[in-house]
C-alpha positions in Angstrom: 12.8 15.2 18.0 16.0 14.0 18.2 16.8 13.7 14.6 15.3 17.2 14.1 12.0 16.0 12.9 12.1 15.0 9.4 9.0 14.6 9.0 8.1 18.2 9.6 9.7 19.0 6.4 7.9 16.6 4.1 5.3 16.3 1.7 3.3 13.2 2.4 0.7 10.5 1.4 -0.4 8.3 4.0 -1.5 5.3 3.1 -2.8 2.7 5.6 -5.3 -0.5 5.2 -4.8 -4.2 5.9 -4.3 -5.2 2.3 -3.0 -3.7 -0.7 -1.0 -1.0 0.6 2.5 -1.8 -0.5 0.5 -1.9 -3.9 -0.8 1.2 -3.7 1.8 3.1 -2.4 4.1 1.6 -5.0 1.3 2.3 -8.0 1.7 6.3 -6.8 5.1 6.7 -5.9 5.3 5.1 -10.1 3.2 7.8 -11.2 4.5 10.5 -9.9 8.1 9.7 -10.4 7.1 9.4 -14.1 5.7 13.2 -13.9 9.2 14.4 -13.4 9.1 14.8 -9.3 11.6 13.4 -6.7 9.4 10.9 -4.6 10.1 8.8 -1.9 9.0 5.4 -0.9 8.7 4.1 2.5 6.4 0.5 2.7 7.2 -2.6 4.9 8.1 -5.8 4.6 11.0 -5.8 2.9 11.2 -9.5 0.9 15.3 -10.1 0.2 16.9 -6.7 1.4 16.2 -4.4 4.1 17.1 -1.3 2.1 13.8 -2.4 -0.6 12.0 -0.2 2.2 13.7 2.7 1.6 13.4 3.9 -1.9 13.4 7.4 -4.0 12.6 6.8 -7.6 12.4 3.7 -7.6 16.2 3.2 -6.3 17.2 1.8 -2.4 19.1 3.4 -0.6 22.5 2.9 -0.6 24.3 1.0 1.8 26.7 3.9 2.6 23.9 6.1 3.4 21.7 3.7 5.7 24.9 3.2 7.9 25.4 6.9 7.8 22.1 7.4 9.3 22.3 4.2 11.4 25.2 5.9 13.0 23.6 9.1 13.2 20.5 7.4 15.4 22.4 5.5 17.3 23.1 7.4 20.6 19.7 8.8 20.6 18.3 4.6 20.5 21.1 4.0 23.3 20.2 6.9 25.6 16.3 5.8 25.4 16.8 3.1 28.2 13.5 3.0 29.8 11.5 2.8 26.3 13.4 1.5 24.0 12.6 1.9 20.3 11.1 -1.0 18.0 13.2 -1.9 14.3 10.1 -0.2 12.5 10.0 2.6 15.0 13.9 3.6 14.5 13.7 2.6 10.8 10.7 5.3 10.2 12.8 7.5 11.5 15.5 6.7 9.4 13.1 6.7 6.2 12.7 10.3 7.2 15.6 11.5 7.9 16.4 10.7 4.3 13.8 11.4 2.6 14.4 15.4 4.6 18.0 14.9 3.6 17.8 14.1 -0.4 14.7 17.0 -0.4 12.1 14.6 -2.1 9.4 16.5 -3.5 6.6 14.4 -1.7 7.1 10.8 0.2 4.6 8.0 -0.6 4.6 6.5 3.0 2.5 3.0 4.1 1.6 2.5 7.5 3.4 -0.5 9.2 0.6 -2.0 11.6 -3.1 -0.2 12.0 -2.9 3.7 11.7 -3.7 5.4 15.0 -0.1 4.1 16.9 1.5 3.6 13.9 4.9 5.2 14.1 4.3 6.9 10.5 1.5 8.5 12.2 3.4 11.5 13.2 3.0 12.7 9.6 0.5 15.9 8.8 0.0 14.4 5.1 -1.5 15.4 1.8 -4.1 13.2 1.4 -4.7 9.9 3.7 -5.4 6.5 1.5 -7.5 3.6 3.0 -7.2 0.2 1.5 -9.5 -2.8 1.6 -9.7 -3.8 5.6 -10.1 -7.1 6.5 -9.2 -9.3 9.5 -5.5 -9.8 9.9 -3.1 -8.8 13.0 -6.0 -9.2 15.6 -4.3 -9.8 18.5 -2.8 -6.1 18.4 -5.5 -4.3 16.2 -8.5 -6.2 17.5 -10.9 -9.1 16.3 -13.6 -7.6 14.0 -13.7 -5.7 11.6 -15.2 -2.5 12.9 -12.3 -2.6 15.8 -9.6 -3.2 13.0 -11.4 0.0 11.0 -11.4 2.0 13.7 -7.3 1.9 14.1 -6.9 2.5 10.5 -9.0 5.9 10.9 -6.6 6.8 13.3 -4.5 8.4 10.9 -7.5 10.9 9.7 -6.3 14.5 10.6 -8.5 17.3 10.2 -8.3 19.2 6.5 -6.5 16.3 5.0 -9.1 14.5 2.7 -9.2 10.5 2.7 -10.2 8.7 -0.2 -10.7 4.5 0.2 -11.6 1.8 -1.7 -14.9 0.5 -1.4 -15.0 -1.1 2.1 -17.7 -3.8 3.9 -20.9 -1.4 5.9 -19.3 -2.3 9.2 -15.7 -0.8 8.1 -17.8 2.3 6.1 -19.6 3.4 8.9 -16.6 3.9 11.3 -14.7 5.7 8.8 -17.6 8.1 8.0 -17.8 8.6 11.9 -14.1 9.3 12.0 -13.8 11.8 9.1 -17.0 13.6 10.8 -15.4 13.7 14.2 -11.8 15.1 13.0 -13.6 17.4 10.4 -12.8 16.1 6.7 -14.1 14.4 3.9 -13.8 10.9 3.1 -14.0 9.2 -1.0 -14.9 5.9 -1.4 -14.0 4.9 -5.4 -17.0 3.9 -7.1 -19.4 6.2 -5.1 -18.6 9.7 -4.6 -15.1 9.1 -7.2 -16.1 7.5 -10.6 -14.8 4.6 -11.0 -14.5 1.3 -12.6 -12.7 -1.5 -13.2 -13.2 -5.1 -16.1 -11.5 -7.9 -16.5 -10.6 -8.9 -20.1 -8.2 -10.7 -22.2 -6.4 -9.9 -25.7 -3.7 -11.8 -27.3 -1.0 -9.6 -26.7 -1.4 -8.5 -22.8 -3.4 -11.8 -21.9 -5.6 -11.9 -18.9 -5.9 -8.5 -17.3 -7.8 -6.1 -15.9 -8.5 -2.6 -17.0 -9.8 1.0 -14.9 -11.4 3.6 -15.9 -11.3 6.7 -12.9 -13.0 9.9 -13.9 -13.4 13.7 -11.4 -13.4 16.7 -12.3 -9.5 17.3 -12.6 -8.3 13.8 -14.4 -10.2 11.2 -17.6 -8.3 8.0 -17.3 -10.3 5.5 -19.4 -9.4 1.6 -19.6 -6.1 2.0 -18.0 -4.4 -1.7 -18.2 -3.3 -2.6 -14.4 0.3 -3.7 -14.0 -0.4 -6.0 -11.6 -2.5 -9.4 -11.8 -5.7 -9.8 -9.9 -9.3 -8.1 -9.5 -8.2 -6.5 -6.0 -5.1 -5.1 -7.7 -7.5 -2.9 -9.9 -9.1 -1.8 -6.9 -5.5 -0.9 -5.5 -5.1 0.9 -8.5 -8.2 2.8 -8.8 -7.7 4.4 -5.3 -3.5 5.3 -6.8 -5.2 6.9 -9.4 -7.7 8.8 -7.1 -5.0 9.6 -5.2 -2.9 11.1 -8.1 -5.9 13.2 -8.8 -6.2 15.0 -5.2 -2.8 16.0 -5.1 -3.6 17.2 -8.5 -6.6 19.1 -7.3 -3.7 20.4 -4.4 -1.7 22.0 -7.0 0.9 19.1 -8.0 2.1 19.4 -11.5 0.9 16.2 -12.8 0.8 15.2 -16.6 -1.9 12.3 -17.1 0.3 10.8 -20.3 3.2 10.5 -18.1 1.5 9.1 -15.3 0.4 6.3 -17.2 3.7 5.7 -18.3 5.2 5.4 -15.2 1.9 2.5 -13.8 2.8 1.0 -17.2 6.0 -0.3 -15.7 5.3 -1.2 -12.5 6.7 -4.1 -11.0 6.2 -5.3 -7.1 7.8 -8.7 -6.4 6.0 -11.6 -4.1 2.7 -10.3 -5.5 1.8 -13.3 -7.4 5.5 -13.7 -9.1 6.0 -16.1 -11.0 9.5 -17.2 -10.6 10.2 -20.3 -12.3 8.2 -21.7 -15.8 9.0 -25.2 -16.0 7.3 -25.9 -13.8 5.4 -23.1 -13.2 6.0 -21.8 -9.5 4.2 -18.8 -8.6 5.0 -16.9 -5.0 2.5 -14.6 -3.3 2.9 -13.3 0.1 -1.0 -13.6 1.2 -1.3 -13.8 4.6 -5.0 -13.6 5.8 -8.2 -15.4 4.5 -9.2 -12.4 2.4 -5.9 -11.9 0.6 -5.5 -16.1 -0.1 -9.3 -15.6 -1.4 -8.1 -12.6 -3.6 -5.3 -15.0 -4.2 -7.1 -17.9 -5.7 -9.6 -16.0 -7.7 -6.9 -14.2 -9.2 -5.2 -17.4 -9.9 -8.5 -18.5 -11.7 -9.0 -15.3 -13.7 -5.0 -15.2 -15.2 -3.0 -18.2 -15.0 -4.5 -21.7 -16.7 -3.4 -24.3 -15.2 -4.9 -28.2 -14.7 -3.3 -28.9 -10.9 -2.8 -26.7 -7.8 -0.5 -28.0 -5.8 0.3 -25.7 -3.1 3.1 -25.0 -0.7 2.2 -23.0 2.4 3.4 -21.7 5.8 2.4 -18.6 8.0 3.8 -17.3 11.2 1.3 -18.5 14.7 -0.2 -15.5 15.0 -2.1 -15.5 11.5 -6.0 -16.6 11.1 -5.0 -20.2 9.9 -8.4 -21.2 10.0 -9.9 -18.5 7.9 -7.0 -19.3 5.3 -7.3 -22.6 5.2 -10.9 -22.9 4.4 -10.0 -20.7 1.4 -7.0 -22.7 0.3 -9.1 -25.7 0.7 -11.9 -24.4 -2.0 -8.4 -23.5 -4.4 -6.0 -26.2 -3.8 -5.6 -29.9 -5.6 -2.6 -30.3 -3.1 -1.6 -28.7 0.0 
């Protein structure tokens, strides 16, 4: 309120989920900054600079401009003394306030932490994304899945339509409760959006997988996914489904250009490989489904004879569910 309410004034996607939403979000945002529009970025964490969270076309935001607005918030965060504002709280805000400011044509915007008191859950959006949900953060979000699930649905609004990935019965069925309750449909890709997904290899793009997402509005057929791993074509199916219902909105989207822009895709500490000789690979997994995504992917793209594996997590992470997957994956830990 005190910044005027940015995010009044925007086009949105929400996207929320426990994995795969930086992905997702940053598949879109591609995509439609390749079909000519102004489109802002907002995911979390940020891996070497702060300002990686902020983004319109692909580009931070500057430093000039973050202090600007740094300044700007300021005496608001001061005069808040009995309930005072988190970093991800003020730097939502922020996110907004620039996104308002540099008039983006629509904002791509991933939930920090569950959905339903996320701070990006001010937003009347679009469309809503769901990722796959799986146990992580369960000390805040709760400890199964059908708990975690139903803090994602929080950000279901009624009239805005919510497509997910395909998701385990106990996640599905609170999800289908939630649309019904706040009156709006829900998508799941590869059931009521056609879609699917192979892994292949050819000698010029290697090991890769491949999509194919078909509706009424949009044909993509055998789309190469930028990034490695099966769950990343997954991530991109729902991008693409995505794409299509703000097509089906109205959006001026051109399908050739669109594929251009997930052509060149690029999202760093998704299993980057920094270094060739040796081969060092980084990967910022941090639950027991995302190491298990991890290693398969590892299996299906890279060759390699030993595994030797390097790996630290903060205390409040599932170390027990990720080490029994690192133990089926690494030679060396």
């Amino acid at each position: 309120k005190k910044l005027g309410n940015p995010h009044k004034k925007l086009r949105t996607v929400h996207i929320a989920g426990t994995k795969g939403k930086g992905s997702t979000s940053t598949m879109l945002a591609a995509m439609l900054g390749a079909c000519d529009h102004k489109v802002g970025l907002y995911t979390s964490p940020h891996i070497t600079d702060v300002r990686e969270r902020i983004r319109i076309n692909d580009e931070m935001i500057t430093k000039a401009a973050l202090a600007k607005l740094i300044n700007l918030a300021e005496p608001h965060i001061l005069a808040m003394k009995d309930d005072k504002p988190t970093f991800f709280e003020i730097f939502t805000a922020l996110a907004f306030c620039h996104f308002a400011d540099q008039k983006v044509d629509i904002a791509v915007i991933e939930t920090g932490l569950g959905g339903r008191l996320d701070s990006t859950n001010v937003l009347k959006p679009e469309v809503c994304g769901l990722t796959s949900i799986s146990l992580d953060h369960v000390h805040q979000l709760g400890d199964t899945i059908a708990k975690i699930a139903t803090e994602k649905a929080g950000i279901f609004k009624q009239d805005v339509p919510v497509v997910s990935v395909s998701q385990v019965p106990d996640a599905k069925r609170v999800l289908k409760k939630a649309a019904k309750d706040v009156k709006t449909s829900l998508m799941f890709t590869g059931e009521d959006i056609e879609f699917s997904y192979r892994i292949e290899s050819s000698r010029t793009d290697g090991c890769h997988a491949r999509v194919c997402v078909t509706t009424p509005n949009s044909r993509f057929e055998h789309l190469p996914v930028p990034l490695l791993g099966e769950h990343q074509a997954l991530n991109c199916g729902l991008a693409l489904a995505l794409l299509d219902q703000l097509k089906s909105g109205g959006m001026k989207i051109c399908d050739q250009k669109a594929m251009a822009g997930l052509a060149n895709v690029y999202v760093p500490g998704r299993m980057e490989i920094i270094h060739d000789a040796p081969r060092v690979l980084v990967d910022g997994a941090h639950n027991a489904a995302s190491i298990q995504a991890l290693i398969r992917a590892m299996g299906q793209h890279i060759p390699y004879d030993s595994l030797i594996m390097v790996f630290g997590c903060a205390a409040d992470k599932d170390l027990e569910g990720m080490m029994k997957q690192l133990a089926t994956g690494a030679d060396k830990l």
